[in-house]
C-alpha positions in Angstrom: 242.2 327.9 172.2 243.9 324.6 172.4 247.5 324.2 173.5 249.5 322.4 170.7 251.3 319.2 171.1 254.4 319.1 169.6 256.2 315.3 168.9 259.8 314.8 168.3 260.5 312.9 165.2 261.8 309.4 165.8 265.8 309.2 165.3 266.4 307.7 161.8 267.7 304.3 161.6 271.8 303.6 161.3 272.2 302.4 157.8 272.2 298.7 156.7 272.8 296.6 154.1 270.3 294.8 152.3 272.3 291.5 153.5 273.2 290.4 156.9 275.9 287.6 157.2 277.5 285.4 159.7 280.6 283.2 159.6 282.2 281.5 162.4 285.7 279.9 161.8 287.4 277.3 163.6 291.5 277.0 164.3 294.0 275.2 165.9 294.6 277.8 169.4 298.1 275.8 171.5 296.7 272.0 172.4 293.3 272.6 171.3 291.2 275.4 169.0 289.5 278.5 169.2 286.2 279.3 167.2 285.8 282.9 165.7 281.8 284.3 165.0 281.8 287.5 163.0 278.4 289.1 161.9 277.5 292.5 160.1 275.5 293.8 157.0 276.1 294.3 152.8 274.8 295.9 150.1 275.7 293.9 146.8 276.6 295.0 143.8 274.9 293.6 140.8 276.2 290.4 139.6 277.6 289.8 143.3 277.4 286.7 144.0 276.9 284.3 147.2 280.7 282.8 146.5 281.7 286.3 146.3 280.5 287.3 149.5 281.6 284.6 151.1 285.5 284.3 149.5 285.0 288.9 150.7 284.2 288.4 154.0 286.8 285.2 154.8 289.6 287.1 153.5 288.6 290.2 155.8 288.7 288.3 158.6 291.6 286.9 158.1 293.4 289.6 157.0 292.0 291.3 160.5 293.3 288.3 162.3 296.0 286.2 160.5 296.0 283.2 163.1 292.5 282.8 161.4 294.3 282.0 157.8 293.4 278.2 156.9 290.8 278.2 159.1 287.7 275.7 159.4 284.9 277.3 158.5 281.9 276.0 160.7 279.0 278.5 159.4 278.5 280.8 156.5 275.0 282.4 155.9 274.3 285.8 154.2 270.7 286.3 153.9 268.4 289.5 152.9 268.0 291.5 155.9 264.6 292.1 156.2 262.2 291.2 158.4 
C-alpha cells in the first residue's frame, strides 16, 4: 500500500476587473504643487466608454480629495488587464 499525498488547493484569486487604470493629477500645494497617482481595476459596462471611464474615475478622486478639483491631469491610461 501506498501512502496518499494530499495537496491543498491554491487560494483563489481576489477579483479584478477586466480593466486596470492609472491617473495621476497635478495641483497647486502652498508655493508650489503636489502630484496625486491613483491606480485600481474595472469591469465596464457595455457601451462604457474610454471618456466615461476617465470623466468616472476623475470625479472619484476628487470627490475623495476636493483639493484635487481643477486639477492637471498628467496621465490617464485604462487598459485590459491581462497579461
Amino acid at each position: 500500500m501506498h501512502p496518499q499525498t494530499y495537496q491543498q488547493a491554491p487560494a483563489p484569486a481576489p477579483t479584478q476587473g477586466t480593466h486596470h487604470w492609472i491617473l495621476t493629477l497635478e495641483a497647486p500645494h502652498g508655493s508650489g504643487k503636489a502630484a496625486h497617482t491613483a491606480q485600481g481595476s474595472l469591469t465596464p459596462a457595455a457601451g462604457y466608454t474610454r471618456a466615461n471611464a476617465f470623466t468616472d474615475l476623475y470625479n472619484a478622486l476628487v470627490e475623495r480629495n476636493p483639493k484635487l478639483r481643477g486639477a492637471t491631469v498628467v496621465f490617464f491610461s485604462v487598459e485590459p488587464n491581462a497579461l
